[in-house]
C-alpha positions in Angstrom: -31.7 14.3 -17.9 -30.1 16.1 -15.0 -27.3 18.2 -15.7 -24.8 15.8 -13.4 -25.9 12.9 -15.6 -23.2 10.9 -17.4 -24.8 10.1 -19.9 -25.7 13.6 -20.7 -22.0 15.5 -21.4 -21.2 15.7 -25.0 -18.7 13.0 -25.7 -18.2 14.4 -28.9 -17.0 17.6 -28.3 -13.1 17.1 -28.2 -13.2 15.8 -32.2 -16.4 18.0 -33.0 -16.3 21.0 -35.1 -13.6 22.5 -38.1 -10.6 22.0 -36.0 -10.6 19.1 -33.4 -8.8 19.7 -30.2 -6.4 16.2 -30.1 -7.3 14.4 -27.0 -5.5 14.4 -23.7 -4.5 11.1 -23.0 -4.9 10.5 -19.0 -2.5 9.6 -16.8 -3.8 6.1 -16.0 -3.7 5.4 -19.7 0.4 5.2 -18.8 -0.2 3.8 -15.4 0.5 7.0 -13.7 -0.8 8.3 -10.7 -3.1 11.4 -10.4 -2.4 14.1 -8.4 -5.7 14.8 -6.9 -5.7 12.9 -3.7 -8.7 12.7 -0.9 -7.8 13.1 2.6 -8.0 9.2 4.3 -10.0 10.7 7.1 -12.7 12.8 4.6 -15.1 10.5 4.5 -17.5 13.0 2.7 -15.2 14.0 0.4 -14.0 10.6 -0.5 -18.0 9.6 -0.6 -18.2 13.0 -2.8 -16.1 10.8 -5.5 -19.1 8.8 -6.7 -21.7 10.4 -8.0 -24.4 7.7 -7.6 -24.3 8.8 -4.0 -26.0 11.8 -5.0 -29.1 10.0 -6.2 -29.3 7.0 -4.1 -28.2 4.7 -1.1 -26.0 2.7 -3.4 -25.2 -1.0 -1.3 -24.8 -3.4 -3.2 -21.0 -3.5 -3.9 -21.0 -7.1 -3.8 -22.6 -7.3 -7.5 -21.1 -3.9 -9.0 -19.5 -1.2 -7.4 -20.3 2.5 -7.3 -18.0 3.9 -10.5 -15.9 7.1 -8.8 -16.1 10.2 -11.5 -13.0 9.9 -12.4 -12.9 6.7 -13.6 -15.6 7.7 -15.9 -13.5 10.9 -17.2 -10.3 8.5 -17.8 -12.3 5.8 -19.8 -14.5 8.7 -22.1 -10.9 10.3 -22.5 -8.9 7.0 -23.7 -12.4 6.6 -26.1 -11.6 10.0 -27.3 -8.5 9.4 -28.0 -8.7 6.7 -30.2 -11.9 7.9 -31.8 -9.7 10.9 -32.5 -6.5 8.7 -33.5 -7.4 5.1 -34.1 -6.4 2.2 -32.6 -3.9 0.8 -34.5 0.3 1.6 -35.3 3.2 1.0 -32.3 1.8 3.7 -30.1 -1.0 2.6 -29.9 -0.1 -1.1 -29.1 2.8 0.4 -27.0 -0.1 2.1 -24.7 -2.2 -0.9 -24.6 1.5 -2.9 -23.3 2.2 -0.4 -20.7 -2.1 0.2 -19.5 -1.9 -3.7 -19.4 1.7 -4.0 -17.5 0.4 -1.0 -14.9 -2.9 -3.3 -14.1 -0.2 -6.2 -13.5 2.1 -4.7 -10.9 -1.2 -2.5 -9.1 -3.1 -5.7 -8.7 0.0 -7.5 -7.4 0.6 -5.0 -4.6 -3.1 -5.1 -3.8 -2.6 -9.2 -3.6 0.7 -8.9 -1.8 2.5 -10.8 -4.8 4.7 -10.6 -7.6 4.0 -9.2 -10.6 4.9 -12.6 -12.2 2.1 -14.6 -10.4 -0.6 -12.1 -11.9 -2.4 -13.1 -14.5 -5.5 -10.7 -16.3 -9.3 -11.6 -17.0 -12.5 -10.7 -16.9 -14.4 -11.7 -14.2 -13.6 -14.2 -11.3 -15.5 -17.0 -12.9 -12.3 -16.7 -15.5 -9.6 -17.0 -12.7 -11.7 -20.4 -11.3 -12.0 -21.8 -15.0 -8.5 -21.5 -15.4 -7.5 -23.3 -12.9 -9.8 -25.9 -12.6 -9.5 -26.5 -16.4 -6.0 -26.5 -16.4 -5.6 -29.2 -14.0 -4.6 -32.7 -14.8 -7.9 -33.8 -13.5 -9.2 -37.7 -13.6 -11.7 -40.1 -12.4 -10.0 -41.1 -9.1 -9.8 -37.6 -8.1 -12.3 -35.3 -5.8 -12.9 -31.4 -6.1 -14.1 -30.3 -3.0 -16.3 -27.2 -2.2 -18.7 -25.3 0.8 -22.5 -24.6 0.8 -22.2 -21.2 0.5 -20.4 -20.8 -3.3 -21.9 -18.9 -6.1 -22.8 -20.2 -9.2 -20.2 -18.5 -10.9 -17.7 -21.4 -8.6 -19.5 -24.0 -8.7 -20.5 -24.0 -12.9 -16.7 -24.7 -13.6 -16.4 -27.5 -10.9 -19.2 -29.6 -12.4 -18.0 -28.8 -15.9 -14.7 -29.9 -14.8 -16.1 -33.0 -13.2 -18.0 -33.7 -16.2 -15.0 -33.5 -18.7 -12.3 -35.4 -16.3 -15.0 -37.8 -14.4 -13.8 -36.3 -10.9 -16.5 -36.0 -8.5 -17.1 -33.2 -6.4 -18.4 -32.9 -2.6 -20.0 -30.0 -1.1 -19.9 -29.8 3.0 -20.5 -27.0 4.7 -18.4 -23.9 4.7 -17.0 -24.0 8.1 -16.3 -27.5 7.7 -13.7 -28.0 5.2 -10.6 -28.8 6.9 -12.8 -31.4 8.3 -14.0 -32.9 5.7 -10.6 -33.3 3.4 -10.2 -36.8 1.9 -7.5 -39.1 0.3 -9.4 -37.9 -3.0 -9.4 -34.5 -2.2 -7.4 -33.0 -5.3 -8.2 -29.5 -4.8 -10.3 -27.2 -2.4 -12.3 -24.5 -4.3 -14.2 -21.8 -1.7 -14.9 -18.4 -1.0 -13.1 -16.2 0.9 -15.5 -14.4 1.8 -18.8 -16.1 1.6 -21.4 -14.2 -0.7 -24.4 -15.4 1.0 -23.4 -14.8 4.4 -20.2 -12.3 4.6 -18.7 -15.1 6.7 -14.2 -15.4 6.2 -12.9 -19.0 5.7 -10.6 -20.1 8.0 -7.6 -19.6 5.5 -4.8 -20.9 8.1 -6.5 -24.0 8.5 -6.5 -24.6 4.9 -3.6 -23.4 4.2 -1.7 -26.3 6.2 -4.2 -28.9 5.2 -1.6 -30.2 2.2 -4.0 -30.0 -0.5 -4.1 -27.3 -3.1 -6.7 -24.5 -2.9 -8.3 -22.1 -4.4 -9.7 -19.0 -3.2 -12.6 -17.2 -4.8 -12.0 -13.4 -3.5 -14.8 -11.5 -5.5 -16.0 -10.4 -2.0 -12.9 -9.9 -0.8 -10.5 -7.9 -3.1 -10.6 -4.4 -2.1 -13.0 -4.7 0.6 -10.8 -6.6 3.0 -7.0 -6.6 3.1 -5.5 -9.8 0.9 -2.3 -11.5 1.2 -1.9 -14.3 -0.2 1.2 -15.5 1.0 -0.1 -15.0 4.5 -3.7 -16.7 3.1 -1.4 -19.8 2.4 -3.2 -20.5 -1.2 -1.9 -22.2 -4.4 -4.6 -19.3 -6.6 -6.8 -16.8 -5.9 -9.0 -15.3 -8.4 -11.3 -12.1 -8.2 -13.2 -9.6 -10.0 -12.4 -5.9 -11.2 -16.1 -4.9 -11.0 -17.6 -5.3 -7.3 -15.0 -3.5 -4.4 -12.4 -2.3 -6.9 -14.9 -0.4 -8.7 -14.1 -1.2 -12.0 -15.7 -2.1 -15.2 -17.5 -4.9 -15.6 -15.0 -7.6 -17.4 -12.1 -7.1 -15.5 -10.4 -9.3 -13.1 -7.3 -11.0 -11.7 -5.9 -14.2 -11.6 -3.0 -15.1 -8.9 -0.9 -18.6 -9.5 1.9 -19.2 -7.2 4.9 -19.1 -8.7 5.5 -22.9 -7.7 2.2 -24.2 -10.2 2.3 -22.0 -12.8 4.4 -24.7 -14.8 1.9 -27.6 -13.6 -1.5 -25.5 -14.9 -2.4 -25.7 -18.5 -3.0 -22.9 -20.1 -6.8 -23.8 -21.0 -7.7 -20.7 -23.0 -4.7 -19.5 -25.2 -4.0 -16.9 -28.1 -1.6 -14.6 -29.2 -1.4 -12.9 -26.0 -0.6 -15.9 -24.2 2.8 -16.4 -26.1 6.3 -15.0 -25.8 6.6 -15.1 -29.3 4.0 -15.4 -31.3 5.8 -16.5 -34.6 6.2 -19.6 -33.5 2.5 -20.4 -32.3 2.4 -23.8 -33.1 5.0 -24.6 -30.8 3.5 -22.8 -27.8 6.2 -20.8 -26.2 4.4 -19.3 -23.2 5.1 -16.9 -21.4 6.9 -17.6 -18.6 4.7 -16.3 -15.5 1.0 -16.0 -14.9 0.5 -13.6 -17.9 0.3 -17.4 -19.9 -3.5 -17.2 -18.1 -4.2 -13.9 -19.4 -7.6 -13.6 -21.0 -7.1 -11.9 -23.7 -5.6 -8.1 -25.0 -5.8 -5.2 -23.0 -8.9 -3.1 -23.8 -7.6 0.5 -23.5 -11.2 2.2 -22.1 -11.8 -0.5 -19.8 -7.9 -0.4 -18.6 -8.1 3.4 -18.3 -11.2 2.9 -15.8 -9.2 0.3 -13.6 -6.3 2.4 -12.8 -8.3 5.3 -12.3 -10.6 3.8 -9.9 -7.7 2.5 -8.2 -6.4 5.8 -8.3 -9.3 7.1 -6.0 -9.0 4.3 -3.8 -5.2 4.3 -3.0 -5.8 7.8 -2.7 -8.0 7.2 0.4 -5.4 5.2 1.7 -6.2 0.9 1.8 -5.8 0.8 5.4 -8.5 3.5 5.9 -10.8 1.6 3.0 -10.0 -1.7 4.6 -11.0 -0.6 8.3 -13.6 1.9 7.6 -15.9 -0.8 5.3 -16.0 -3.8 7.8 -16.1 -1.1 11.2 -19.8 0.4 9.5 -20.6 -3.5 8.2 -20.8 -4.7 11.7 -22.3 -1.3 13.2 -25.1 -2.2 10.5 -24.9 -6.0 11.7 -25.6 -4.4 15.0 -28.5 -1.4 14.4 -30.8 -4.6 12.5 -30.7 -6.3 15.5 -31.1 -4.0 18.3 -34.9 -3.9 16.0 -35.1 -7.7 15.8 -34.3 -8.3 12.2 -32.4 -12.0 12.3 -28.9 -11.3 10.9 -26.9 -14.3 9.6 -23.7 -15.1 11.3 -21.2 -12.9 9.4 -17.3 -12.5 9.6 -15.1 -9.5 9.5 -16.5 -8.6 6.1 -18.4 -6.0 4.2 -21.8 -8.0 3.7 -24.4 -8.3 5.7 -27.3 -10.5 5.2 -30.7 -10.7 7.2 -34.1 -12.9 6.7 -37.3 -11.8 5.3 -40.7 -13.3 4.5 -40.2 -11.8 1.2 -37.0 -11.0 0.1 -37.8 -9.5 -3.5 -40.6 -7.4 -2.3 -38.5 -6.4 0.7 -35.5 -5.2 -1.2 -37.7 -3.0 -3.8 -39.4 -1.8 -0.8 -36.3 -0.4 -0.4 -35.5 0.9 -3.4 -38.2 2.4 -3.8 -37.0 4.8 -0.6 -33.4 5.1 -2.2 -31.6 2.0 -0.7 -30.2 -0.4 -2.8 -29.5 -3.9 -1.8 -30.0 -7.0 -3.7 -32.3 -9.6 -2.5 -30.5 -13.2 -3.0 -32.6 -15.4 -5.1 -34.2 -18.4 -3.6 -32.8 -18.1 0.0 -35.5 -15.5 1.4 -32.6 -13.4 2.2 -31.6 -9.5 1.8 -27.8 -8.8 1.6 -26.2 -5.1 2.1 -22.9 -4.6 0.7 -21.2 -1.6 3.2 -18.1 -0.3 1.7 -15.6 2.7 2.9 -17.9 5.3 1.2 -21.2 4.1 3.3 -22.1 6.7 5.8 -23.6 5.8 8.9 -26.7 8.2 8.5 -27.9 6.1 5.8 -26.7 2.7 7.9 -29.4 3.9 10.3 -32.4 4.4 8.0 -31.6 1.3 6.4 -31.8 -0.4 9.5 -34.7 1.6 10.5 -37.3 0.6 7.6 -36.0 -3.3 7.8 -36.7 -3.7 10.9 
């Protein structure tokens, strides 16, 4: 192992030996901010912050995103700590309360929100279930969606088709507005497509007077998100890809106005306001009722810190910087020919090959990582705010 591997530091060393050192908890474990900030304009030394950068071409953000070192420190402390103390008693709990409560209010400012309309899971195929399961659904109903949604959409539509009898309609994903029915119950798309890096035309949907659903998983922390200015009823995203987070972590938003109207479709104690009188349901009274279960402390510890080092950068910067290097990408693959897909003001960037699985270990194998997408002969590069241009241009270079 090299010597700036992870997984080669000795976890064990702050409870090894005669007289164990007790652990520091971090400051995200309390939702605090650190105090070591990057510069907005150092894009080196806000690149510097991920250490996968130092092996690899990492660009492919759109599945998982680079992890920033200290994220890693803050979830091996909050382990440390409770492998040195446990995990149980009020201070503990009390931790887990105020970890979970500092996710709340930093994903709400991110979604341009309230704290109330913020509801915690794990991935953004939780945030869709909920919503979709939680509606009053029937036979006489219609869910419609685009061409371009993932799986991870689409799987709770059908399932929610199949339990209600609703049908669903798929058209394609710049035809939506068009393309609303009397039937039409709710419109579930991307904002940002995954396939393509193409933005829905959120203003058109958002006075089409039907209630939708935005899947952000492409979005969230790699474009700026408001969803009062998106016009949507929910938007749900994921913790893992732009935000840098662990994988199982994501956010649910409910307008205030249907929080009432959604079922709760996946409860337990962390979905009541008091929990001694469970069989009588007493939710609590915002989004939190949607909340996919506790608040796992290493996991939580990793989110705030890798928000940390984005905030740090400044979201403006992140939110510019990604998309600018996206489209001068967009534009080095085809000054060489290579056939880009129409594409939005994004961070992906997608391109045709004969063989898109061979093509995208090809590049691997010379230290770029993309992902190929299955089935579609296609090659997508996810370009964030740590990209650098240098490695924009070799990319370009050996796909073309």
């Amino acid at each position: 192992m090299s010597a700036d591997d992870p997984s080669s530091e000795d976890l064990s060393s702050p409870v090894g030996g005669s007289k164990p050192a007790a652990p520091a908890v971090p400051a995200a474990l309390a939702g605090g901010r650190s105090e070591r900030a990057v510069p907005a304009a150092d894009a080196a030394a806000f690149r510097a912050q991920f250490p996968v950068f130092e092996r690899v071409s990492y660009l492919n953000a759109g599945t998982d995103g680079p992890i920033p070192r200290r994220a890693f420190d803050a979830s091996a402390d909050a382990t440390r700590a409770v492998l040195a103390r446990g995990r149980s008693g009020p201070a503990h709990w009390e931790k887990l309360g105020e970890m979970g409560a500092a996710m709340r209010r930093r994903y709400a400012s991110l979604l341009g929100c309230e704290e109330s309309e913020v509801a915690l899971t794990r991935s953004s195929a939780d945030g869709i279930n909920a919503v979709v399961s939680g509606l009053a659904l029937n036979a006489s109903d219609e869910l419609l969606s685009s061409d371009e949604e993932h799986p991870s959409l689409l799987a709770p539509l059908a399932s929610a088709a199949r339990r209600s009898g609703a049908s669903i309609r798929i058209v394609p994903f710049g035809e939506l507005v068009g393309e609303i029915g009397p039937r039409t119950r709710l419109i579930a798309c991307s904002h940002v497509s995954w396939i393509t890096g193409s933005v829905i035309d959120t203003q058109a949907l958002a006075g089409c007077g039907v209630p939708v659903l935005l899947d952000g998983a492409q979005a969230l922390g790699a474009i700026a998100v408001d969803v009062r200015g998106l016009g949507c009823d929910y938007y749900a995203a994921a913790g893992q890809k732009w935000l840098c987070g662990p994988d199982g972590t994501g956010v649910l938003y409910v307008r205030s106005g249907c929080i009432e109207a959604l079922a709760p479709s996946w409860t337990s104690y962390f979905s009541l306001r008091d929990p001694d009188a469970a069989l009588e349901l007493p939710f609590h009274p915002g989004a939190a009722r949607f909340d996919m279960g506790n608040v796992i402390g290493t996991l939580a510890a990793w989110v705030l810190a890798a928000l940390d080092v984005l905030e740090d950068a400044g979201w403006d910067w992140v939110f510019e910087r990604g998309p600018r290097l996206a489209a001068r990408l967009e534009q080095l693959l085809r000054e060489r020919g290579v056939e880009v897909l129409p594409r939005g003001q994004s961070t992906l960037v997608t391109w045709r090959s004969d063989d898109a699985l061979r093509g995208a270990a090809a590049l691997a194998e010379q230290g770029l990582i993309v992902r190929d997408l299955p089935g579609n002969g296609l090659i997508r590069a996810s370009v964030g705010a740590w990209s650098s241009e240098e490695e924009l241009e070799r990319l370009a270079a050996l796909a073309g």
